[in-house]
C-alpha positions as CSV (number, residue, x, y, z in Angstrom):
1,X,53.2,-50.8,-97.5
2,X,50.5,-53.1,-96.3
3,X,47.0,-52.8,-97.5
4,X,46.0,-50.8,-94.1
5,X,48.4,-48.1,-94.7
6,X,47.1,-47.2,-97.5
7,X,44.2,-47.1,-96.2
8,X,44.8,-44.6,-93.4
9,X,46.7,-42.4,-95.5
10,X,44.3,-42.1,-97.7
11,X,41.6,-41.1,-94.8
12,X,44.3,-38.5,-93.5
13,X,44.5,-36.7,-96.9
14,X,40.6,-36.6,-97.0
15,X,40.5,-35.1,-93.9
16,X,42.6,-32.3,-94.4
17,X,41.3,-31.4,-98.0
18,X,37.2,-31.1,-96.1
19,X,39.4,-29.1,-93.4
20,X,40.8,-26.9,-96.0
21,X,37.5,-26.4,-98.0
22,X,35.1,-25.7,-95.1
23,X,37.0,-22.7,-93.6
24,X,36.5,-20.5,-96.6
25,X,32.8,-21.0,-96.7
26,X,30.7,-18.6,-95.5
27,X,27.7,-18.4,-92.9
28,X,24.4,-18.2,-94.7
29,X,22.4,-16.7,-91.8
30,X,20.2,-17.3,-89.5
31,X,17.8,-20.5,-90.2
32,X,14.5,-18.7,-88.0
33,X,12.4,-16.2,-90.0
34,X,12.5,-12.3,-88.8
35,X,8.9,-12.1,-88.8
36,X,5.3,-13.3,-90.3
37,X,4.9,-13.2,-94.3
38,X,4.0,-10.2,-96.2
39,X,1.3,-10.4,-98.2
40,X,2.1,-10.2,-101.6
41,X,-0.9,-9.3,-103.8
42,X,-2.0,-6.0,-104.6
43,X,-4.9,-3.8,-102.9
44,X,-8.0,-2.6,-105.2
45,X,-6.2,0.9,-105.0
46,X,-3.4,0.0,-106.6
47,X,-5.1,-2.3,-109.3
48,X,-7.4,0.9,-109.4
49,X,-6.2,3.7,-108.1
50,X,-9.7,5.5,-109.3
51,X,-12.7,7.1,-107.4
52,X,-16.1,5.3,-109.0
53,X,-19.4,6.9,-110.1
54,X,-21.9,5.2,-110.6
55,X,-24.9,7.6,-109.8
56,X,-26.2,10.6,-110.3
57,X,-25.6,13.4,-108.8
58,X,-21.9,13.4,-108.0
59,X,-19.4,16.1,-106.4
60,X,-16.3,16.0,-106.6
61,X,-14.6,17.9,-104.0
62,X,-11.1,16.1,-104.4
63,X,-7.7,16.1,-106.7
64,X,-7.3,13.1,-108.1
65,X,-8.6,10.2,-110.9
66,X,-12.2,9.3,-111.2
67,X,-14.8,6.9,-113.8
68,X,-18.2,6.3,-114.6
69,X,-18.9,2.7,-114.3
70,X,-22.5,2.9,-116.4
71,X,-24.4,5.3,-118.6
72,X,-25.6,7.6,-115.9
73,X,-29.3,9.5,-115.6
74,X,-29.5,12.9,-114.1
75,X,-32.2,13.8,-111.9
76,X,-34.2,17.4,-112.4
77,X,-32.6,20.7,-110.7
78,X,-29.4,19.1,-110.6
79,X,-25.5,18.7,-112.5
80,X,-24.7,15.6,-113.5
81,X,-21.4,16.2,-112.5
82,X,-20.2,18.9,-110.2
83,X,-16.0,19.8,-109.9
84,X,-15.0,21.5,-107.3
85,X,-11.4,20.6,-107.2
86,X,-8.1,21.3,-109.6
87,X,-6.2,18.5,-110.8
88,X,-9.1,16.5,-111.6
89,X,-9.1,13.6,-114.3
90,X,-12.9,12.5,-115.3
91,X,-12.9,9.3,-117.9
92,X,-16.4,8.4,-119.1
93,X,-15.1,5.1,-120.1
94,X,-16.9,4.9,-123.4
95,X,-20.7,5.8,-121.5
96,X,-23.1,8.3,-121.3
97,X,-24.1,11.2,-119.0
98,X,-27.6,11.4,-119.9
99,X,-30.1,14.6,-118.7
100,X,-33.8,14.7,-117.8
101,X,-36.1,17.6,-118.5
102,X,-35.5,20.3,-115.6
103,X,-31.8,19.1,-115.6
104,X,-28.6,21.7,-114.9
105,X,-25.6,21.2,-116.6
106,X,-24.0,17.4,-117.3
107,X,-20.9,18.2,-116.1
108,X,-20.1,21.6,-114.3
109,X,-16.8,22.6,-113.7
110,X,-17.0,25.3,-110.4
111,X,-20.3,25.1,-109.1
112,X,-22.4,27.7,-108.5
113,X,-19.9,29.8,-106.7
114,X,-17.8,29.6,-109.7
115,X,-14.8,28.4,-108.0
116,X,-11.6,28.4,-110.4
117,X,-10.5,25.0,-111.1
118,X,-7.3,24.3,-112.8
119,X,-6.0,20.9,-115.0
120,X,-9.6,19.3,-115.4
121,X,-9.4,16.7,-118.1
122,X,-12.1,14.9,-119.2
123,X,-12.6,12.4,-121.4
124,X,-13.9,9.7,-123.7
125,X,-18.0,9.6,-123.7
126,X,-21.4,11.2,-124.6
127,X,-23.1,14.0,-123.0
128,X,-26.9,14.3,-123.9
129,X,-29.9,15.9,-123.2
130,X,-29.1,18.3,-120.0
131,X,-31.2,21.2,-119.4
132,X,-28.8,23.8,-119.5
133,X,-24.7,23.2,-120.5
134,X,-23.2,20.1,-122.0
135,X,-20.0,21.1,-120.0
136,X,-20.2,24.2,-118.3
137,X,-16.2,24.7,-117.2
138,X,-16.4,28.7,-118.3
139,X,-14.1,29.6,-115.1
140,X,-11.9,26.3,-115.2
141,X,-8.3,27.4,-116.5
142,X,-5.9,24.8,-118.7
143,X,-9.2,22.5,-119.3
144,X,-8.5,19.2,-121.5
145,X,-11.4,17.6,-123.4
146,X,-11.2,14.8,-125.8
147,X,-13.0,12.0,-127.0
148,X,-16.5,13.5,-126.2
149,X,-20.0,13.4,-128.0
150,X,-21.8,16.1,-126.7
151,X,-25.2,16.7,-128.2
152,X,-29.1,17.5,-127.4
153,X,-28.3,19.8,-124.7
154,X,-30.8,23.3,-124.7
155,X,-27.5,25.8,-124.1
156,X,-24.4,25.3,-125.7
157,X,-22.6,22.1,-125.8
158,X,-18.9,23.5,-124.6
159,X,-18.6,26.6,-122.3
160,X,-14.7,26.4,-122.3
161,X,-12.9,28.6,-119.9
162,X,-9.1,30.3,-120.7
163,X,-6.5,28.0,-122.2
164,X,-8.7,25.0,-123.1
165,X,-7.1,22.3,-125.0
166,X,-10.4,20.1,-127.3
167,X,-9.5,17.6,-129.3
168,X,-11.9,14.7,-131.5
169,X,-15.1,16.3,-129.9
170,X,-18.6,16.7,-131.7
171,X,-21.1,19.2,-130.4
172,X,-24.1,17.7,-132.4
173,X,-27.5,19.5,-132.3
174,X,-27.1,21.7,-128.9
175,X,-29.7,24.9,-128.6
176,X,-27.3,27.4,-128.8
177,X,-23.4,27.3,-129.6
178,X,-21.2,24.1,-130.2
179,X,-18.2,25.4,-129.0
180,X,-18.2,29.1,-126.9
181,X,-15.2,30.9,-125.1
182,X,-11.4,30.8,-125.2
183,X,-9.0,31.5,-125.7
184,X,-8.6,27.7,-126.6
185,X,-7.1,25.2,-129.1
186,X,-9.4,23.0,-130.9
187,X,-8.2,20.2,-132.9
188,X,-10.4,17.9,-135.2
189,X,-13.5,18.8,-134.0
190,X,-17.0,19.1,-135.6
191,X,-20.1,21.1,-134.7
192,X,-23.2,20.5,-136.7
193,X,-26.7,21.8,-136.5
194,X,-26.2,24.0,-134.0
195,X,-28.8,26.5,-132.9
196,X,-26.4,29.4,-133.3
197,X,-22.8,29.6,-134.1
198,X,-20.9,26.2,-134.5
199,X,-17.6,27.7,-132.8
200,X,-17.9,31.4,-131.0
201,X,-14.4,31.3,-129.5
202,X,-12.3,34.2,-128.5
203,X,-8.5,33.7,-129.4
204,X,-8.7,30.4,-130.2
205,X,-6.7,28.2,-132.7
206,X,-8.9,26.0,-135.0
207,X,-7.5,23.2,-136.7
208,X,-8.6,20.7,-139.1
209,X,-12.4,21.3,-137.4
210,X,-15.4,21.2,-139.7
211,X,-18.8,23.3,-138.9
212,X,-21.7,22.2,-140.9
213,X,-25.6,23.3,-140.8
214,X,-25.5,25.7,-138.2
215,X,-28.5,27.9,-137.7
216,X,-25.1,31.2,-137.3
217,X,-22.1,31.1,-138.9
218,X,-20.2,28.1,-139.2
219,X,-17.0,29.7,-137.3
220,X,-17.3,33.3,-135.8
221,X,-13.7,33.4,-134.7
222,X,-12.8,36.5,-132.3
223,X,-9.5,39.1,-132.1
224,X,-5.8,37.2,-132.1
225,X,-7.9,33.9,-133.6
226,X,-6.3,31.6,-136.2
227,X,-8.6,29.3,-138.5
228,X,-6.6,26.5,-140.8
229,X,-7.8,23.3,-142.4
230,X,-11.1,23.9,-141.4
231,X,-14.6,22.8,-143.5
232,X,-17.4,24.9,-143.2
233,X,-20.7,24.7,-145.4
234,X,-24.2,24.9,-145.3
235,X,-24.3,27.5,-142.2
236,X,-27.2,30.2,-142.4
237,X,-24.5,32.5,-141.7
238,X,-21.2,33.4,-143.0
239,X,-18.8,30.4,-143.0
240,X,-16.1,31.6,-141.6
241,X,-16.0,35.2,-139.4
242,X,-13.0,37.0,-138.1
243,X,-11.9,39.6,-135.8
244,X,-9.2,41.6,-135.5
245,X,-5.4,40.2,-135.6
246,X,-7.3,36.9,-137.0
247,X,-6.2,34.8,-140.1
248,X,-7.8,32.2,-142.2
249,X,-5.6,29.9,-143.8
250,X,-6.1,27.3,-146.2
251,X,-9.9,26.3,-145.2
252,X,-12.8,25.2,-147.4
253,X,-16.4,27.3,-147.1
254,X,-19.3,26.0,-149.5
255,X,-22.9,27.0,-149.2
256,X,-23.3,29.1,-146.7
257,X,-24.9,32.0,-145.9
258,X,-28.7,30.4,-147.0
259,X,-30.1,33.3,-145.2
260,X,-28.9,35.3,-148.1
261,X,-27.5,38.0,-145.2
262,X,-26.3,41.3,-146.8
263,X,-23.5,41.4,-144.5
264,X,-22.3,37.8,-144.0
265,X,-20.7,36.2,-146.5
266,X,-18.2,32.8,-147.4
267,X,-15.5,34.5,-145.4
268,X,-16.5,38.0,-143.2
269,X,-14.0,40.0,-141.9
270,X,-15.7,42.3,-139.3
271,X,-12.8,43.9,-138.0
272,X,-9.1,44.3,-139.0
273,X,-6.3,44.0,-139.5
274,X,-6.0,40.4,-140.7
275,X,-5.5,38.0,-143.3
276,X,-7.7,35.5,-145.7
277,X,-5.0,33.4,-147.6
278,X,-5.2,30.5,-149.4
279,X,-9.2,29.3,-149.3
280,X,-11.8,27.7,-151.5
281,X,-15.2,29.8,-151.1
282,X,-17.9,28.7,-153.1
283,X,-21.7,28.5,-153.5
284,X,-22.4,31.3,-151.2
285,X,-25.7,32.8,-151.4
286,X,-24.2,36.1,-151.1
287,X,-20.6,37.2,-151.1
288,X,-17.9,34.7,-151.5
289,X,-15.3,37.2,-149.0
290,X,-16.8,40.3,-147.8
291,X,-14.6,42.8,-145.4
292,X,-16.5,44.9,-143.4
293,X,-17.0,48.7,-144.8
294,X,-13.9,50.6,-142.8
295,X,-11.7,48.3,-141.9
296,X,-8.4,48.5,-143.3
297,X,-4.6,46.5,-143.0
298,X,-6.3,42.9,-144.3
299,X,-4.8,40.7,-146.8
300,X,-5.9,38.8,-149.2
301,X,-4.4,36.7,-151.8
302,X,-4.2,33.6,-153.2
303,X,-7.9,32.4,-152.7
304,X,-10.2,30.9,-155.0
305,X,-13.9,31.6,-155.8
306,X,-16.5,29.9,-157.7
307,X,-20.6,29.5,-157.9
308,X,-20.9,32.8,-155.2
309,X,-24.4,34.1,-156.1
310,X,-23.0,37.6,-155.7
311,X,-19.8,39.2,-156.6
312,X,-16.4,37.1,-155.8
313,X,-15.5,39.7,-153.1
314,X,-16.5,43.1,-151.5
315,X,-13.3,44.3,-150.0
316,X,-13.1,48.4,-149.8
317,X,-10.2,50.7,-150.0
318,X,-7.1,50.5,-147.6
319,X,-6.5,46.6,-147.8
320,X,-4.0,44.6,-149.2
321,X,-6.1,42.4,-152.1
322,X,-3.9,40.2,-154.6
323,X,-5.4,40.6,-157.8
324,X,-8.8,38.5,-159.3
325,X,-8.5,36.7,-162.3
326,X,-8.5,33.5,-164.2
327,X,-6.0,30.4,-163.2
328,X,-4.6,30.4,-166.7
329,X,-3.7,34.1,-167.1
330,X,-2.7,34.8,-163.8
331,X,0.4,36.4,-163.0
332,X,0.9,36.9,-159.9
333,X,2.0,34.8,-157.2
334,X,-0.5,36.9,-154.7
335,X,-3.7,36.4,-157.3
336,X,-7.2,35.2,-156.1
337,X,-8.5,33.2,-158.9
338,X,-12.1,33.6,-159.4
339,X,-14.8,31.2,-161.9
């Protein structure tokens, strides 16, 4: 074959191989666009999908998420802070509510036609100074608080409502209770000087709490209540009180009762039945446990008493008492040791 033949046959076999190839590729669509570019970056709603405050007063009437964006000052005859909606997350963002003289309540859960709200959560902040409440959420139901400082207020500094949930929160120097109502959970709280009772709750679960230099009692603890791995001391009152169907459990009461109080004592049941298991009650200026005369069906064992300026315990007939004695002559499991 001559040079040109080669050639040509050589074109003819390219040809059909591109032939070949090309009718199994597909189409890759249309080359116009279907329409104008979306925009791609995200609204301030989605970035934040909060609700501001950042004065004083403020309403909420709506569910939803909301933030102080500054420490905040009240203004006379009002809340700081008024809820009037369920579902309702408040986050003080690490700032302050602060009250004036004549001030309501820094934040108000209901308003003054004590609506019920349900799910409030609020969190994270200080609360200082208001005329009346600190939080006044009495009628609120499944409240969440956490992460406040609530202190200097002339009534109490917590007015929980039913099935409040209170964790890492100080009520610090408030006119009247720290913490009042229930039933509620309280975890790792602390109440100190206090014009009354540290905690006044109703059916509530205290945990790991401490109550210190309260002008009551350090913990006056209500029927169905359960009190564990609490510190109380230095109350004018009794350390720790309990109602009926109530249990203190492995808590530490020193130096209470400096009001030298007949009836209060370290621990004070007022009404039974009960139980007082497993404390340390010392220093007391009067009775290290005291139950109340007539009440019956409380146990108590396994508790340990030392420095009480009067008797270890008053406890009259019809209870359940382990028997007092020394650590090292002890014999039963159930004894309360005494120094």
């Amino acid at each position: 074959m001559t040079m040109k033949t080669h050639l040509k046959l050589g074109m003819l076999a390219l040809l059909v191989i591109l032939n070949t190839t090309g009718s199994t590729l597909f189409g890759q669509g249309a080359l116009t666009p279907s329409g104008a570019p979306a925009p791609t970056m995200k609204t301030l709603a989605q970035i934040e999908p909060r609700t501001p405050i950042s004065s004083l007063p403020f309403t909420i009437t709506n569910s939803g998420a909301y933030y102080l964006t500054s420490t905040l000052t009240g203004i006379s005859g009002t809340n700081g802070i008024t809820i009037l909606a369920s579902h309702v997350t408040l986050d003080l963002k690490g700032f302050a509510l602060l009250g004036v003289a004549g001030s309501l309540d820094g934040i108000n859960v209901g308003g003054p036609s004590y609506v019920s709200c349900t799910n409030i959560t609020v969190i994270n902040g200080t609360i200082q100074g208001w005329g009346r409440y600190g939080i006044e959420a009495s009628v609120s139901l499944n409240g969440i608080f956490d992460g406040l400082l609530v202190t200097k207020n002339f009534s109490d500094g917590f007015n929980l409502g039913q099935y409040s949930t209170v964790r890492q929160c100080n009520s610090v120097a408030n006119g009247v209770y720290g913490f009042l109502g229930g039933p509620a959970l309280l975890e790792n709280c602390a109440a100190g000087n206090n014009g009354s009772d540290g905690y006044h709750v109703s059916s509530g679960r205290m945990v790991d709490c401490v109550a210190q230099n309260n002008l009551g009692a350090g913990i006056w603890a209500y029927g169905g209540s359960f009190v564990t791995g609490c510190l109380s001391e230095y109350n004018t009152y009794s350390g720790i009180g309990l109602g009926s169907d109530s249990v203190a459990l492995n808590n530490t009461c020193a130096g209470n009762n400096s009001a030298n109080s007949a009836v209060d004592a370290g621990i004070y049941q007022f009404y039974g039945p009960g139980r007082i298991e497993g404390n340390h009650i010392s220093y007391s200026s009067g009775v290290g446990i005291r139950v109340a005369n007539g009440q019956t069906k409380i146990v108590v064992v396994r508790n340990t008493t030392a420095g009480n300026l009067a008797n270890s315990y008053s406890i009259p007939a019809g209870n359940d008492v382990g028997p007092w004695g020394q650590a090292a002559t002890a014999t039963s499991p159930w004894a309360n040791i005494q120094n």
